[in-house]
C-alpha positions as CSV (number, residue, x, y, z in Angstrom):
1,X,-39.6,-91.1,20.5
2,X,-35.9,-90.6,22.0
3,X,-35.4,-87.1,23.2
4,X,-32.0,-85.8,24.8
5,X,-31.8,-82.3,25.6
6,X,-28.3,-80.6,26.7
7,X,-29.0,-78.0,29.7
8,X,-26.3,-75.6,30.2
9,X,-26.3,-71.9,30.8
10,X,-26.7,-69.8,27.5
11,X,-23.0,-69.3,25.7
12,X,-24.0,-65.6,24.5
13,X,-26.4,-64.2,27.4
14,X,-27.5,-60.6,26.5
15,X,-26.9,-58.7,29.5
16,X,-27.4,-54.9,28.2
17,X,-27.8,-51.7,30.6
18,X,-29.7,-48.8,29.9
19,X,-26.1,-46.6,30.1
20,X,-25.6,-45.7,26.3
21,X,-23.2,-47.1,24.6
22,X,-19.9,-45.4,24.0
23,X,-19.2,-44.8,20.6
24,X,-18.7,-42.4,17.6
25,X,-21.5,-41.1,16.1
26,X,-22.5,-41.7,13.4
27,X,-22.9,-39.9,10.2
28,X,-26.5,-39.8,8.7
29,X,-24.5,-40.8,5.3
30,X,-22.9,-43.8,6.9
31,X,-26.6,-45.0,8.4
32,X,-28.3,-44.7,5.4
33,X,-25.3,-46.8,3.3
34,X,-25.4,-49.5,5.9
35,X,-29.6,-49.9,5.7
36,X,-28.9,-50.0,2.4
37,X,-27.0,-52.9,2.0
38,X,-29.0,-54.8,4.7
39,X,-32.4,-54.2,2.3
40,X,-30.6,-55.6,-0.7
41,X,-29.0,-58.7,1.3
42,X,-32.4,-59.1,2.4
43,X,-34.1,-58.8,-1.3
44,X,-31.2,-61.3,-2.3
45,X,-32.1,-64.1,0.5
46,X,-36.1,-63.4,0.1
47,X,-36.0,-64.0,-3.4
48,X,-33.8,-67.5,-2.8
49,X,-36.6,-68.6,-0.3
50,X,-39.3,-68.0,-2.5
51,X,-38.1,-69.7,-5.3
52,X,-37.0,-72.7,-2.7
53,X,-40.9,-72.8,-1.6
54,X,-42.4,-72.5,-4.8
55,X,-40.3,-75.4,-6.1
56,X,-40.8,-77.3,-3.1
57,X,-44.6,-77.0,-3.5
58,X,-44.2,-79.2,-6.9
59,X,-43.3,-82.2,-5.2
60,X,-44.6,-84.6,-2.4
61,X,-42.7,-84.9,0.5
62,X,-42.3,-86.0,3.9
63,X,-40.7,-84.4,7.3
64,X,-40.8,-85.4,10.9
65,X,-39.6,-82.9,13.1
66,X,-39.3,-81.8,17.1
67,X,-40.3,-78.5,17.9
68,X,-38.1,-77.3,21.1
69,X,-38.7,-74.9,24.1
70,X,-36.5,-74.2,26.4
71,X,-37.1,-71.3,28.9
72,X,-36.9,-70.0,32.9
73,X,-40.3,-69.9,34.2
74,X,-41.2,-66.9,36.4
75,X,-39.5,-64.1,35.2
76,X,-41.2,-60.8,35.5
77,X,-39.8,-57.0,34.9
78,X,-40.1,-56.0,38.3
79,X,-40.8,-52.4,39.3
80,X,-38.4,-49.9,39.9
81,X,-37.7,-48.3,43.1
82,X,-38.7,-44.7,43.8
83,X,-35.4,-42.6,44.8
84,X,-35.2,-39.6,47.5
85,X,-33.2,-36.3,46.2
86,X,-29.3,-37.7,46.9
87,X,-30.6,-40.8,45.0
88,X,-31.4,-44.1,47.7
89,X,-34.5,-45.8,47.7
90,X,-37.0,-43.9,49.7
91,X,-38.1,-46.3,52.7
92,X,-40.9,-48.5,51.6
93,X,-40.9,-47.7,48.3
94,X,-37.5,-49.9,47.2
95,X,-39.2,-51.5,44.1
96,X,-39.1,-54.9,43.2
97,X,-36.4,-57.2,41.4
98,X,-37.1,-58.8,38.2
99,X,-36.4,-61.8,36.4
100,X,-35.8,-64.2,39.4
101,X,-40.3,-64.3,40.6
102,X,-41.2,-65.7,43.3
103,X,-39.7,-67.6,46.5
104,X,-37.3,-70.4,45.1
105,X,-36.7,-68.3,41.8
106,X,-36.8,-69.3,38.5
107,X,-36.6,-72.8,37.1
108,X,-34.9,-74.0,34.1
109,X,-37.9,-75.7,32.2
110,X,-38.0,-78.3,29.1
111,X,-41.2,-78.3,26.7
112,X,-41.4,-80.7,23.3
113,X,-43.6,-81.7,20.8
114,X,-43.0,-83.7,17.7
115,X,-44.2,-83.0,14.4
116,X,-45.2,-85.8,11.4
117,X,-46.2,-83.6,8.4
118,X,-46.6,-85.2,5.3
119,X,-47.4,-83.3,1.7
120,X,-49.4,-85.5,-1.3
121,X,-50.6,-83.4,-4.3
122,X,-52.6,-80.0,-2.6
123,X,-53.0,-82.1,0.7
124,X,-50.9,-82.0,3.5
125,X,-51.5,-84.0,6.7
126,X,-50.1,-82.7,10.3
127,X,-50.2,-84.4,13.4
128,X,-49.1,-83.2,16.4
129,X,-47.8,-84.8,19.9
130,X,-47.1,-82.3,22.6
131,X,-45.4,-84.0,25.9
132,X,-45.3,-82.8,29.0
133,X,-43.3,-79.6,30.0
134,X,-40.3,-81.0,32.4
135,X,-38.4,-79.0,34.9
136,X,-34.5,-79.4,34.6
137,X,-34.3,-81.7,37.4
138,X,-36.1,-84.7,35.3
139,X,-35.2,-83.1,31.5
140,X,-33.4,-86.6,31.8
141,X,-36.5,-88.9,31.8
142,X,-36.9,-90.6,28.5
143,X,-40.6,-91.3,29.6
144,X,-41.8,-87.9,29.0
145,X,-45.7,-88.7,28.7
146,X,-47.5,-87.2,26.1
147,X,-50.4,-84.7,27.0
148,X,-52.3,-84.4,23.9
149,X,-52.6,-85.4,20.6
150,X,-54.1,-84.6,16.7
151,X,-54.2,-84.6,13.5
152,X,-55.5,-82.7,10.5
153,X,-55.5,-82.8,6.8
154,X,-55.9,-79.4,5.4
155,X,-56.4,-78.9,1.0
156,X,-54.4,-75.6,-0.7
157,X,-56.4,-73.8,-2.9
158,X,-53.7,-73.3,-5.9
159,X,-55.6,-70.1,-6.8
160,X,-55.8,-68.6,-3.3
161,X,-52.4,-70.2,-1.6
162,X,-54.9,-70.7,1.3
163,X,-55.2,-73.8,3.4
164,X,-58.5,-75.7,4.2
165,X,-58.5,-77.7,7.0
166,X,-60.6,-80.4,7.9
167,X,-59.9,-81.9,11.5
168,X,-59.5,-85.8,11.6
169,X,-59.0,-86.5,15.5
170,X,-58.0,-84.5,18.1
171,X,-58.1,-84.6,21.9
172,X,-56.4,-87.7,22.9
173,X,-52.3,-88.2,24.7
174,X,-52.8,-91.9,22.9
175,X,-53.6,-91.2,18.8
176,X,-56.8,-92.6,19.8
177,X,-59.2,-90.0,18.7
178,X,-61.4,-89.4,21.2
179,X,-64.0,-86.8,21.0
180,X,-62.6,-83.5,22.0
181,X,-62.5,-79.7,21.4
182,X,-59.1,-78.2,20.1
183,X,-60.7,-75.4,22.3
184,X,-60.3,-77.3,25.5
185,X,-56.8,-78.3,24.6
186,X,-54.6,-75.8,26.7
187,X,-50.7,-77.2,26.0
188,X,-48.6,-75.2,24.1
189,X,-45.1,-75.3,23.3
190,X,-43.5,-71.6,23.0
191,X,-46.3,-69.7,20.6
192,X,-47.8,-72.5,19.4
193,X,-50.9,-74.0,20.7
194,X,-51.9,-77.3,19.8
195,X,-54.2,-75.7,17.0
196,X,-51.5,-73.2,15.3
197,X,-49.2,-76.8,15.3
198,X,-51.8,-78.7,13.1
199,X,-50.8,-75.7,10.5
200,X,-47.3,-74.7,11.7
201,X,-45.5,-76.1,8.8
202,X,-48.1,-74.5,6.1
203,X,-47.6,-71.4,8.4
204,X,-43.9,-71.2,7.8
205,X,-43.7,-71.9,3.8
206,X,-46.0,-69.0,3.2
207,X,-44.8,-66.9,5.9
208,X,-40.9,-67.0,4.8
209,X,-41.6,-67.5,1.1
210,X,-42.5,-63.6,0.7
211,X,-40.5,-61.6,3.6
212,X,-41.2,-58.3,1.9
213,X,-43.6,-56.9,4.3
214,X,-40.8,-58.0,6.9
215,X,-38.1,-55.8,5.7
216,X,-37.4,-53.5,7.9
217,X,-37.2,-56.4,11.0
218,X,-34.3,-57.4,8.9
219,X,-31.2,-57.9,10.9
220,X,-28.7,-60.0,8.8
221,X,-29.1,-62.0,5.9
222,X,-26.9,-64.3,3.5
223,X,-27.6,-66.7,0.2
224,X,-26.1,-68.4,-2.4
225,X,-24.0,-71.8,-2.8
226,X,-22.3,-72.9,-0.2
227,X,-20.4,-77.1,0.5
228,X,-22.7,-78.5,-2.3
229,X,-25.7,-76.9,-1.5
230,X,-27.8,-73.7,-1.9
231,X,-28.4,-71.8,1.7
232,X,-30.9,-68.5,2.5
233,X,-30.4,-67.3,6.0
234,X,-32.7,-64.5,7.6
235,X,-32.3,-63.1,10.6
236,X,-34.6,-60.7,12.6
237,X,-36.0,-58.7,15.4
238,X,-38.9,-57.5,16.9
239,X,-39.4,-55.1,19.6
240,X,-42.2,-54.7,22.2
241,X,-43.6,-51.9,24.0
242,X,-44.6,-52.0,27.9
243,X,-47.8,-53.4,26.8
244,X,-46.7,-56.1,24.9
245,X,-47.2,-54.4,21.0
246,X,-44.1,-54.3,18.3
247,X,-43.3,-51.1,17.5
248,X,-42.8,-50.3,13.8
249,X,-40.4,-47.6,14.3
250,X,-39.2,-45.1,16.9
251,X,-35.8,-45.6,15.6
252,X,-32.8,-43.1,14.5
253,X,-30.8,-44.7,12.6
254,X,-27.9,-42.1,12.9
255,X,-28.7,-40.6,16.9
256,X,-25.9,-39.9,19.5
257,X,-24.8,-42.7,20.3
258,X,-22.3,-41.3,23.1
259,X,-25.7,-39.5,25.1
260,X,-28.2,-41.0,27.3
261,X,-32.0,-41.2,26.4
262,X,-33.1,-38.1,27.6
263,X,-34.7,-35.2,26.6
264,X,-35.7,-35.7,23.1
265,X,-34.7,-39.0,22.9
266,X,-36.4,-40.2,26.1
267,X,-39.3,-41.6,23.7
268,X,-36.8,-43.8,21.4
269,X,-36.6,-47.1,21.9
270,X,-33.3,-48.0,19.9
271,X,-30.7,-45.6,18.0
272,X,-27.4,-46.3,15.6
273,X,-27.0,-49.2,13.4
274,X,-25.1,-52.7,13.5
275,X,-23.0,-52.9,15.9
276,X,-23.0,-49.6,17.6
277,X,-27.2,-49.9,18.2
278,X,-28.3,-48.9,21.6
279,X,-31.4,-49.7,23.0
280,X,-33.6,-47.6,25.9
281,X,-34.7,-50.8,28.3
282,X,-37.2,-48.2,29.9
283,X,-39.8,-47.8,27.2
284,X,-39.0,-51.8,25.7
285,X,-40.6,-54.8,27.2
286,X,-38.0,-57.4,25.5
287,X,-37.6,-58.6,22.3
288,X,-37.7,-61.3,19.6
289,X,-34.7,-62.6,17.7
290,X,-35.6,-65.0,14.7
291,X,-33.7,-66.6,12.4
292,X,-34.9,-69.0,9.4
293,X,-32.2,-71.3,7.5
294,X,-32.8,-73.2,4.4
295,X,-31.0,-75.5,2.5
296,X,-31.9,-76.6,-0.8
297,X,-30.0,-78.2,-4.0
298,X,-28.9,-76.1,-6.9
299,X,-32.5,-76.8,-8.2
300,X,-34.2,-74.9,-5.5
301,X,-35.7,-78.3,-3.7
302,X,-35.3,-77.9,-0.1
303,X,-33.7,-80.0,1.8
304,X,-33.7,-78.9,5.5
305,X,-35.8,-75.6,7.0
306,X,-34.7,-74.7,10.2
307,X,-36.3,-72.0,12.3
308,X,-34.8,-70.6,15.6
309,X,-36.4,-67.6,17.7
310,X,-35.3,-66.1,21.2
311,X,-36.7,-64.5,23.8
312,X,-35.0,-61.5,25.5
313,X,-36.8,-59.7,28.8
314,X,-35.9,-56.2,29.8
315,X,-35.5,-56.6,33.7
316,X,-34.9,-54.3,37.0
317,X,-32.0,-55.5,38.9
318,X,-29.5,-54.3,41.9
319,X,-26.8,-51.8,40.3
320,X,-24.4,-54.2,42.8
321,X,-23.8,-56.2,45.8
322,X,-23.2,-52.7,47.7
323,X,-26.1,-50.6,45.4
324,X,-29.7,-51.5,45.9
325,X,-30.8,-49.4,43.5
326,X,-32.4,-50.8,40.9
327,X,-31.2,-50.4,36.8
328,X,-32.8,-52.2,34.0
329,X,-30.4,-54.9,31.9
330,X,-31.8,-57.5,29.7
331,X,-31.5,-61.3,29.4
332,X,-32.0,-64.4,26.8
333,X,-34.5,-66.3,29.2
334,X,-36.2,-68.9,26.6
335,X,-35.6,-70.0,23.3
336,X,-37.6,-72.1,20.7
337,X,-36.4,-74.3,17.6
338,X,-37.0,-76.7,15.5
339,X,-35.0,-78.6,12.2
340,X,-37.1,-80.0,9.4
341,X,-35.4,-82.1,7.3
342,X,-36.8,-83.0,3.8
343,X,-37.7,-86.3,2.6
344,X,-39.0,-86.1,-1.6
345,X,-40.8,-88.8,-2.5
346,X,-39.5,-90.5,-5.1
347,X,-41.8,-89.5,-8.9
């Protein structure tokens, strides 16, 4: 399998400090109109996508597919540094830097595995091929061995929706076979282990075909006919507390957008709306941004699925060259992707 890879700094890096943005406020009126909209874009694209599922689940198909991680290793938070009463780091208690972890830094790194998912009836077969992760020094090498391999046929239950799996082979870089547990199989791409990948595609029909419970994640979203061809785009994002859990709120819509987070609004994570959100770095951990495009034919048969999601880390760094202390910004550090195109089988 030829794989080529372009490395090159991010085009739109997310570099965002705690200082509030500087804005008007907003009126609660002009909040509540904009949310508004975004939920019925949202019910307008969800409904496209399930129709584009459910009509794709009539037929047999095939897609083969490389799912794509690209990421700096060793980025951390850091700690912030403890200040005396005019402000300066108090001796010995400077805090550390974040993103760039350990001695030499952070590397650029490559991870790939290739998907061959085919759909017959209520069956659908995966397998999986996950290569070895590659630094950006040898992204280059069109050798990249493979680590591990498998394959599973799993039955839907047309009652249920739910997927059975049986496991056919697993365990072996060659297709071979051999005897092994998925449990012993520690390669992972992004999220997904080697056993989420044996149901990834399953995963993402039923996951994206009813968005409902997703709403309010919502960022953007677009359908209808577009050069020939139906298109549903979703976009969303998730944000994670200091331990790592989403939080399902803690937002105001229509908050003071010209203030700091203090006070009251120390607790917030995020206030305003569209282009005029702010975010508090300094009770967030980073954040998700997902999108999911699909293209199907005026008869709601899909013809490519395309998923995208990036990975954003809230980080302490030097306020300058000249002032060590330490403010929080946050970066893109990783992405993950993948394009499925859709091969019917002819009836």
């Amino acid at each position: 399998m030829k794989r080529k890879v372009l490395f090159a700094i991010l085009a739109a890096v997310l570099i965002v400090g705690v200082v509030a943005l500087a804005a008007c406020a907003p009126s609660q009126e002009e909040a509540d109109a904009f949310y508004a909209e975004l939920r019925e874009q949202a019910e307008e694209a969800g409904a496209d996508l399930k129709a584009v599922m459910e009509e794709t689940a009539k037929h047999d198909y095939n897609t083969s597919f490389d799912i794509v991680r690209n990421y700096y290793n060793g980025v951390s938070r850091g700690v912030v540094n403890e200040l005396d009463e005019e402000g300066d780091p108090i001796p010995g208690k400077e805090g550390e830097q974040g993103w760039k972890d350990g001695d030499d830094g952070y590397t650029w790194m490559y991870e790939v595995a290739h998907l061959d998912v085919e759909k017959r009836g209520g069956t659908i077969t995966t397998t999986a091929t996950i290569y070895l992760p590659v630094n950006e020094d040898t992204y280059n090498n069109k050798d990249i061995p493979a680590v591990a391999y498998a394959s599973a046929k799993g039955s839907v239950d047309t009652a249920s929706g739910e997927l059975t799996v049986e496991w056919v082979k697993f365990g072996a870089a060659d297709g071979s076979g051999a005897a092994a547990s998925l449990d012993a199989l520690v390669h992972k791409v992004g999220d997904h282990d080697m056993e989420s990948m044996l149901t990834l595609w399953f995963d993402m029909l039923t996951t994206y075909a009813d968005i409902s419970d997703q709403y309010a994640a919502v960022t953007t979203a677009a359908s209808g006919f577009k050069i020939y061809q139906d298109i549903a785009q979703v976009s969303f994002r998730h944000v994670y507390d200091l331990q790592g859990n989403e939080y399902e709120s803690w937002h105001d819509p229509a908050g003071e957008i010209a203030t700091d987070f203090e006070g009251d609004n120390a607790k917030l994570m995020s206030h305003g709306f569209d282009a005029d959100i702010a975010y508090n770095w300094e009770v967030i951990s980073g954040m998700k941004q997902t999108r999911v495009s699909v293209t199907s034919t005026t008869k709601h048969r899909m013809k490519s699925f395309e998923f995208f999601v990036e990975d954003i880390i809230a980080y302490y760094d030097e306020t300058s060259v000249m002032n060590k202390q330490l403010i929080l910004y946050a970066d893109v550090y990783g992405y993950t992707d993948f394009v499925a195109d859709i091969e019917l089988v002819e009836e």
